[in-house]
C-alpha positions in Angstrom: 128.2 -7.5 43.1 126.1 -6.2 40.4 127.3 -4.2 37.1 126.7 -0.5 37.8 126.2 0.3 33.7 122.7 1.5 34.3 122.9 2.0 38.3 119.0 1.0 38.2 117.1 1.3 41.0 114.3 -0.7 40.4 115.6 -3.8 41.8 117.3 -3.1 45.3 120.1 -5.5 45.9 119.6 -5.2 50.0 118.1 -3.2 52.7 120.4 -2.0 55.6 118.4 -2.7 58.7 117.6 1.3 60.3 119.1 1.8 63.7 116.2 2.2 66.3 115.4 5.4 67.6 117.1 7.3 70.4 114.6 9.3 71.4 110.9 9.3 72.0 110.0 9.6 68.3 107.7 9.2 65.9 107.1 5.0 64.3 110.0 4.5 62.0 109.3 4.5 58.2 110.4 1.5 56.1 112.3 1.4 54.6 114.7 4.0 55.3 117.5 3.3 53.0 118.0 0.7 50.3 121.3 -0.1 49.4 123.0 -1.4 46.3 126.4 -2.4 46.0 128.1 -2.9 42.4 131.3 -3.4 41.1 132.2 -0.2 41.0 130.7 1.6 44.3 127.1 1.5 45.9 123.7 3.7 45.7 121.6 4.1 48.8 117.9 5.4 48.2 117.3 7.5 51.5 113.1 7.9 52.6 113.2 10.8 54.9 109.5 10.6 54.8 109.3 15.0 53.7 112.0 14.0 51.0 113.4 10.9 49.0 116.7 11.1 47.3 119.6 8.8 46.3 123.1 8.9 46.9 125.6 7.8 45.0 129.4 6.7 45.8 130.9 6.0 42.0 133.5 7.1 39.4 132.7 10.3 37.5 129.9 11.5 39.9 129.1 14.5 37.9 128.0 12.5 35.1 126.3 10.3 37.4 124.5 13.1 38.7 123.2 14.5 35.1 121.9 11.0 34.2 119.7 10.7 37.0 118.6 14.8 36.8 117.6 13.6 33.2 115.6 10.7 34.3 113.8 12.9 36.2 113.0 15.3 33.4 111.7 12.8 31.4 109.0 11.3 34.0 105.7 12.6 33.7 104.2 11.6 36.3 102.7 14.3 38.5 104.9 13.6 41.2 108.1 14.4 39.2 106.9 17.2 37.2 106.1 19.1 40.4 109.5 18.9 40.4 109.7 21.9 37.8 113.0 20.3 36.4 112.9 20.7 32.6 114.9 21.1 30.0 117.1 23.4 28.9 119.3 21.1 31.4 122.0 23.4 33.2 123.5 23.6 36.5 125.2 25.8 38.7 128.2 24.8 40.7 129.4 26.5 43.8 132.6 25.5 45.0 135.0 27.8 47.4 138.4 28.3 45.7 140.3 25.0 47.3 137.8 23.0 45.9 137.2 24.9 42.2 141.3 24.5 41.8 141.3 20.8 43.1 138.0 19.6 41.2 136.1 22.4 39.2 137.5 21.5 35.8 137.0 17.9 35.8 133.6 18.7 37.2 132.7 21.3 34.1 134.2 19.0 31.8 131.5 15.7 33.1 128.6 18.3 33.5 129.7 19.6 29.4 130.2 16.2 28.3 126.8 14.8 29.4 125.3 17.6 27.8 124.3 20.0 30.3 125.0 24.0 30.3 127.2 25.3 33.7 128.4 28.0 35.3 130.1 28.4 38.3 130.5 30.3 41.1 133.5 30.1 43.6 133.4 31.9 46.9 135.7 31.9 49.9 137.6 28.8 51.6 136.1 28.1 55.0 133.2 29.5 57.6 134.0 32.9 56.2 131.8 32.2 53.2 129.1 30.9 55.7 127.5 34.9 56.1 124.1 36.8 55.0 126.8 39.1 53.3 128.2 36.0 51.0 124.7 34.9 50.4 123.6 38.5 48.9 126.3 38.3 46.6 125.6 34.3 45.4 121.8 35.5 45.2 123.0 38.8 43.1 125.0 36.4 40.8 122.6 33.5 39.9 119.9 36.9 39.3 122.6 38.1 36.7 123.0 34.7 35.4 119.4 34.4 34.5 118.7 31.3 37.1 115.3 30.2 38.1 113.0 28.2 40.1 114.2 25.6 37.3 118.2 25.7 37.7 119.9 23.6 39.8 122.3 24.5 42.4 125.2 22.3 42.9 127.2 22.6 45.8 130.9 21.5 44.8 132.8 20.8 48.3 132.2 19.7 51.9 130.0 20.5 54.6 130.5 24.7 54.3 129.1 24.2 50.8 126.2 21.8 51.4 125.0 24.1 54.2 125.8 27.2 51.9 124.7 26.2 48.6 121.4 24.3 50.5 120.7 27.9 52.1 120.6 29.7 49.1 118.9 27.2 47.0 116.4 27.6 49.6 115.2 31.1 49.4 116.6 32.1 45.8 113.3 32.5 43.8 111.3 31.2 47.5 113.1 28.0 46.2 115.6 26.6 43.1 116.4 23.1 42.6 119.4 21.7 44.6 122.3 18.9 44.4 125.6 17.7 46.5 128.6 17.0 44.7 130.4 15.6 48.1 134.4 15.9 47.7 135.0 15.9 51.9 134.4 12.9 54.7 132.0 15.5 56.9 129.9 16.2 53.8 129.4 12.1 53.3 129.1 11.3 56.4 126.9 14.5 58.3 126.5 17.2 56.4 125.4 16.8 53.1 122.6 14.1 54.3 119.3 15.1 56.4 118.1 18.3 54.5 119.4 21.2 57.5 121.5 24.2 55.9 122.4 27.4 57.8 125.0 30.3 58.0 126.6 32.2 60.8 126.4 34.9 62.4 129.0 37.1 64.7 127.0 35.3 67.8 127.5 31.9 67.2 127.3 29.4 64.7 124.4 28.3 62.1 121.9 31.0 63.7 120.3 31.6 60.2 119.0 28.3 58.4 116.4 26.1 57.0 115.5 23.1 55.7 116.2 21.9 51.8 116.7 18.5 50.4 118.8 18.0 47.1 117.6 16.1 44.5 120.7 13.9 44.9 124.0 13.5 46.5 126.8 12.2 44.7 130.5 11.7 45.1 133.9 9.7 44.0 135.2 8.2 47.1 138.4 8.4 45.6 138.2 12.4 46.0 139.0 12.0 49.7 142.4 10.7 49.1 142.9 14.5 48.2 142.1 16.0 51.5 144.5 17.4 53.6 145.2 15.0 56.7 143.2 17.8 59.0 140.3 18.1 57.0 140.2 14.5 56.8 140.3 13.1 60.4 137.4 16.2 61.1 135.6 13.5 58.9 136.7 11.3 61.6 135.3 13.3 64.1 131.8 12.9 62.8 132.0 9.5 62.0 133.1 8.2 65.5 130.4 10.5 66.8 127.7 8.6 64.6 129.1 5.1 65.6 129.2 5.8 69.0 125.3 7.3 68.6 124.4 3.9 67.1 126.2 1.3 69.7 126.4 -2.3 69.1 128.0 -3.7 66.1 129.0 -0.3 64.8 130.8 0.9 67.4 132.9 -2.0 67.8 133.3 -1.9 63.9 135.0 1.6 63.8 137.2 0.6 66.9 138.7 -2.4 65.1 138.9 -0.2 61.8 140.7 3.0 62.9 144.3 2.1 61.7 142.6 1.1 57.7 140.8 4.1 58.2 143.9 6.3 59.0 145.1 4.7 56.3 142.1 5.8 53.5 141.6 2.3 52.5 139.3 2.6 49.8 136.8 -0.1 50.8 136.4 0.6 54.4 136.0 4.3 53.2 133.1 3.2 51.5 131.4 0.9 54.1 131.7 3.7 56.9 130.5 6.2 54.4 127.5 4.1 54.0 126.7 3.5 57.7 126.9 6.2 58.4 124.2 7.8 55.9 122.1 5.1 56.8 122.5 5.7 60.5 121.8 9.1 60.0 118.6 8.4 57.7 117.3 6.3 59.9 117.1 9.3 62.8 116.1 12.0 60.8 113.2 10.0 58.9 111.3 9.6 62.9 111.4 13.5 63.0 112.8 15.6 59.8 112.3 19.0 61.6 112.9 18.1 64.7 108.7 19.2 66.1 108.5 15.8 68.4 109.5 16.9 71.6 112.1 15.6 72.5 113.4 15.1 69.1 115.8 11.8 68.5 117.4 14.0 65.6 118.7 16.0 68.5 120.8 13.3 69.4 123.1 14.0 66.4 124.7 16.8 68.1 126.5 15.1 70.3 129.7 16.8 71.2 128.3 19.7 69.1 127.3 22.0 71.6 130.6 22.6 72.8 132.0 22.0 69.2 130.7 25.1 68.2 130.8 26.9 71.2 134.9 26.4 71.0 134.7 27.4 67.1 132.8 30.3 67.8 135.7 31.9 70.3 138.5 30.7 68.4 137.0 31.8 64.7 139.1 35.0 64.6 142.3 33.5 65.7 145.2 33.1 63.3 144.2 29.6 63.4 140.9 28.5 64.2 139.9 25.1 66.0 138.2 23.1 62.7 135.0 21.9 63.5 135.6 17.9 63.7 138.4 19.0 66.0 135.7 20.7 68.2 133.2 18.0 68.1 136.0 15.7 69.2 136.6 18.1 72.1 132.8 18.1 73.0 132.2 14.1 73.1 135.1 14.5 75.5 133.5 17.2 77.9 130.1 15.3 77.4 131.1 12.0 78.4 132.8 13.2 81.3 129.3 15.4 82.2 127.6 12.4 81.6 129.3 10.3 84.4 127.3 12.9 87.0 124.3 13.4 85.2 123.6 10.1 83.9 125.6 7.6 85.4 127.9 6.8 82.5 131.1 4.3 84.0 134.9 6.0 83.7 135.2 2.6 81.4 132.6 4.6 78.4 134.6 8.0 79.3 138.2 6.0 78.0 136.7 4.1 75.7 135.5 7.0 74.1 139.2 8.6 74.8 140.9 5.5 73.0 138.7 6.0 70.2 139.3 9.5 69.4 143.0 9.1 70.4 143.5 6.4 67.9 141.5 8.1 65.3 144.1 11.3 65.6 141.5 13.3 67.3 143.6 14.5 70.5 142.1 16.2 73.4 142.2 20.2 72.6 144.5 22.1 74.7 141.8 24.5 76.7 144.6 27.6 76.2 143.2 27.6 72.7 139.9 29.1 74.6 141.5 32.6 76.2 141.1 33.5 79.8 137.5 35.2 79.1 135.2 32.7 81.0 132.1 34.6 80.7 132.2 35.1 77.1 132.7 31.5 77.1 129.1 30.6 78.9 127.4 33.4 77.5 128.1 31.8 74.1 126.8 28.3 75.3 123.7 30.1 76.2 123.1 31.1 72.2 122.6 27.4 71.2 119.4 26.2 69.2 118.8 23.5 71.7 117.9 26.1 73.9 114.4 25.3 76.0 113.2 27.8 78.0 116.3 29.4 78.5 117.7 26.4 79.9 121.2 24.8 78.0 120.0 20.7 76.7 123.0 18.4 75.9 123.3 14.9 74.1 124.8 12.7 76.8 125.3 8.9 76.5 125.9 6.2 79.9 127.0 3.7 76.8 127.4 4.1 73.4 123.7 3.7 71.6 121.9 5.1 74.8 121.9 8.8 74.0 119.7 11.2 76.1 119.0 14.7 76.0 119.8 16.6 79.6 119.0 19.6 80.7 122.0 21.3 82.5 121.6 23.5 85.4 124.4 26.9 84.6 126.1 26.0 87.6 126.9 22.5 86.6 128.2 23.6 82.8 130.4 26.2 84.7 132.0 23.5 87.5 132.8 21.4 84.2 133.9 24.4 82.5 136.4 25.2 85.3 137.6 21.5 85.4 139.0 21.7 82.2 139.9 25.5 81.4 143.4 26.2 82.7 142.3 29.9 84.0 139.3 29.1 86.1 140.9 25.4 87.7 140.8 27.1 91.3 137.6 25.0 91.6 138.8 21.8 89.5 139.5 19.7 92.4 136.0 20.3 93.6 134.8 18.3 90.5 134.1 14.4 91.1 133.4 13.5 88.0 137.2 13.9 86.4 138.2 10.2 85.7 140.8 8.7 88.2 141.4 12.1 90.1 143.2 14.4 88.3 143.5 12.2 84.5 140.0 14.2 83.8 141.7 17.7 83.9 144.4 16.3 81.5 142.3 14.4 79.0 139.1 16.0 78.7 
């Protein structure tokens, strides 16, 4: 292990070996990620080929992440001063109100003591901040706080405030700078990596986005011993989604690690963090805005389509489905749609159950989704993997052999029917439910 003192770059310690594409794509660029492992945590350099950045897993990440915005204002090369980032040195932090209570103090307190000028901004908890309405008033805000193309905006939270904070950053001033200070599991692992932001509208989910890259991502694992057990196996969710995406090795890896992992053991924490980001990498570097067609960054929505279909109906309950629990739902309805469209086995279907059983990821009782069943497909039908009005999923005959289907209407609604309580008149119809019936009681 190296001494992290000066968390230098120069000198990568090892390369983690990209996962190959899983899609037609584009040649992969090398390398993707670099990593770097020290005493005290690891750095991994991601090439995304339209953006390079590093991210950091370490104590004290908001000091971290001043050091490196300062070595970046004193480079003068033309590369980096392109970059506009110049002193006087000051951030912005946006953090929803959980997060500002749990972490906003120390946060200020390492941004202060390195020297740097911040403010902050605190919005609401959860997909309610995620609106145009939210963004005119964090847009108002940074104009009364004098911002520029010059301050950075630091996104203090998970996944909401990457895609948030990312979003704003990208059209305040046609563009400010932009930084992650990761305190969830989906942040490390998904959200905060691969440059896409978004909000929500009424509709549907993430309808309103585009793409901006932070000039780092940074985070103390140790945060995530904080999370609330819910928010925490979402994470879970993601993660299982991105092993079973890659195959091989690291599918089997996560399967023999779920019980450490339930457990937060720090260092497996840390070592599926980092596969994951470098899985990730590795896809969105063949295609960073998804133009190839098909597009192997696609594939990362696996379960997703669903997912958000299923947070979408239940986002003005008393108690919404959370998004990893959705995804988890939707690698359950995929795999089963994958054993007529694509020939997957009933083995990969409970393999896949195991998995998300023994990561506490249980299959979503379908009441949660109301009696409306048209409502339901219509809001399949507002999906961004739309092509030519015809629905696309991600499904997989094994893990690490994703492919991206198109689904006739009549098929989603037979598998729709199979597993909604208020529509199962037809359920017996289906053939693809594994060993008779078990499909209507798992999936």
């Amino acid at each position: 292990m190296q001494d992290s003192s000066l968390k230098d770059a120069a000198t990568p310690m090892s390369e983690s070996a990209p996962a190959a594409p899983v899609a037609a794509a584009a040649p992969m660029l090398a390398p993707v990620v670099i990593r770097q492992d020290f005493t005290d945590g690891l750095r991994l350099d991601l090439n995304l080929g339209v953006a390079a950045y590093p991210v950091f897993l370490m104590e004290k990440p908001a000091q971290l992440l001043a050091r490196y915005m300062e070595t970046l204002i004193g480079q003068q090369t033309a590369e980096r001063q392109s970059l506009r980032l110049n002193d006087p040195k000051r951030v912005i932090l946006l953090c929803d109100e959980n997060t500002a209570e749990l972490f906003g103090i120390d946060i200020e307190t390492q941004f202060i003591t390195a020297g740097w000028e911040v403010d902050a901004l605190t919005v609401p908890a959860g997909e309610q901040a995620k609106t145009l309405a939210v963004v005119e008033q964090l847009c108002e805000a940074l104009a009364a706080l004098g911002a520029n193309r010059n301050t950075v905006l630091c996104s203090l939270g998970g996944g909401i405030m990457s895609d948030l904070a990312g979003f704003v950053a990208g059209i305040f001033k046609r563009g400010m700078h932009l930084a992650h200070i990761s305190t969830s599991l989906v942040g490390l692992v998904d959200a905060a990596v691969g440059g896409k932001t978004a909000v929500n509208l009424p509709t549907g989910k993430n309808q309103i986005g585009l793409y901006k890259h932070p000039l780092a991502i940074v985070s103390d694992p140790s945060y995530l011993q904080q999370l609330p057990e819910e928010d925490y196996v979402c994470g879970l969710a993601e993660a299982a989604k991105t092993a079973l995406l890659a195959g091989g090795e690291f599918t089997a890896w996560i399967e023999d690690n779920t019980e450490p992992l339930l457990q937060r053991d720090p260092v497996v924490l840390r070592e599926l963090i980092a596969r994951c980001i470098s899985f990730k990498a590795s896809i969105v570097a063949t295609d960073p805005h998804e133009d190839n067609v098909p597009s192997a960054r696609l594939s990362l929505n696996y379960g997703h389509t669903l997912g958000h279909v299923i947070e979408t109906v239940t986002a003005q309950q008393e108690v919404p489905v959370p998004h990893g629990i959705a995804v988890a739902q939707g690698m359950r309805f995929e795999a089963r749609m994958a054993m007529q469209l694509v020939e997957a086995e009933a083995d990969f279907v409970l393999r896949q159950d195991a998995l998300l059983d023994a990561l506490n990821l249980p299959a979503l009782d379908p009441v949660t989704m109301g009696d409306d069943f048209d409502h339901i497909v219509d809001i399949f039908y507002r999906d961004k993997k739309i092509d030519n009005s015809e629905l696309r999923f991600i499904l997989m005959a094994t893990p690490g052999h994703p492919e991206i289907v198109t689904v006739p209407r009549e098929i989603l609604c037979d598998h729709l029917r199979a597993w909604l309580p208020e529509h199962s008149d037809s359920a017996n119809k289906e053939e693809v439910a594994v060993n008779g019936a078990e499909g209507q009681d798992a999936q």
